[in-house]
N, C-alpha and C positions, 0 to 999 in steps of 0.2 A: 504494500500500500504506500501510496506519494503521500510525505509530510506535504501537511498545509501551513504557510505563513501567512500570520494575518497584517494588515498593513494596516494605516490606520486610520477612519471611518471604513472600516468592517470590509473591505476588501481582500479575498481572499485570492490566495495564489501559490499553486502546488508549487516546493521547495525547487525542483528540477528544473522548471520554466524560470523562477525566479532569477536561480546561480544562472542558467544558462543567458538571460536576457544580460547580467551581470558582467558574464563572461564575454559578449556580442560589442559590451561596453569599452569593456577594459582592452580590448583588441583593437578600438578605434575604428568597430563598422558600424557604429551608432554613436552618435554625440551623447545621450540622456538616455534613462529609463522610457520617458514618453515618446522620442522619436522611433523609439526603438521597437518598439509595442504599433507604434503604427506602420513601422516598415514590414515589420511582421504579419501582420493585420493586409496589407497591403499585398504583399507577396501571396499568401493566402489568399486572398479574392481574385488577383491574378492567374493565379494557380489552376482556379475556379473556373477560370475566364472570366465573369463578372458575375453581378449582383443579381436577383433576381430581376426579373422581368419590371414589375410596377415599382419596384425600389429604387433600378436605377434612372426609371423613369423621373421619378421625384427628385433624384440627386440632382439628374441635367436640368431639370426646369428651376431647383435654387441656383443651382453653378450660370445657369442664362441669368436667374433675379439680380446676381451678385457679381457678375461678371469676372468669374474664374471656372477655373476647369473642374469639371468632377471628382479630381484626382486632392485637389486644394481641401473641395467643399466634403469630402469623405475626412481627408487629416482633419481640419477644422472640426470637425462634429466627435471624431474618434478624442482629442485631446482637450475637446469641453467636457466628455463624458469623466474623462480620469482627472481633469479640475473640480469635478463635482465629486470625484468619490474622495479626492483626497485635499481638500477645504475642512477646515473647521468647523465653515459656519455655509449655509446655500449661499450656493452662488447659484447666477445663470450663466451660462457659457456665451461666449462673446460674439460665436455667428449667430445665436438668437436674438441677443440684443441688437445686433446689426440689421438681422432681420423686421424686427420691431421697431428702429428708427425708420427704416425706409416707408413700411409700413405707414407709419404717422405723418410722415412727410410728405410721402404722396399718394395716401388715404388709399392706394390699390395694392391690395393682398398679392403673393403670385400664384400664379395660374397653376392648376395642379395637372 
């Protein structure tokens, strides 16, 4: 059985993923823990060849809202998600705020 490490707001993460992302660091194929976890992540969906069907659909129509590539608007969302689990206190992640000034700004939602 894989020990689990807990991190802190209750994030869990099997020992071996851990030392390994660690070790991906300390080698200088990753800058941080979070670029590293989405290079991963990345690789992965690649791997995949893409995201589902109506998921990736949504990605490209924020990446059109926001005027970056898919590939951005995935990091961005991946690295709000681990600023949320690892804050103190809630936060909101910064492409939704981004989302929600445009929003108020020019009072049109994006098209789903």
């Amino acid at each position: 059985m894989t020990k689990m490490k807990k991190e802190k707001a209750g994030f869990w993460c099997p020992g071996d993923v851990d030392e390994g992302i660690k070790t991906l660091i300390e080698r200088g194929t990753y800058q941080d823990r979070s670029k590293a976890i989405v290079g991963l992540l990345r690789n992965s969906l690649q791997a995949n060849k893409q995201l589902p069907g109506d998921l990736q659909k949504r990605v490209d129509t924020l990446a059109s809202y926001l005027q970056r590539d898919s590939d951005v608007i995935i990091r961005q969302c991946v690295e709000g998600i681990l600023e949320m689990i690892d804050a103190a206190e809630p936060i909101i992640p910064l492409v939704v705020e981004e989302v929600r000034l445009r929003q108020e700004h020019s009072q049109k939602p994006p098209k789903r």
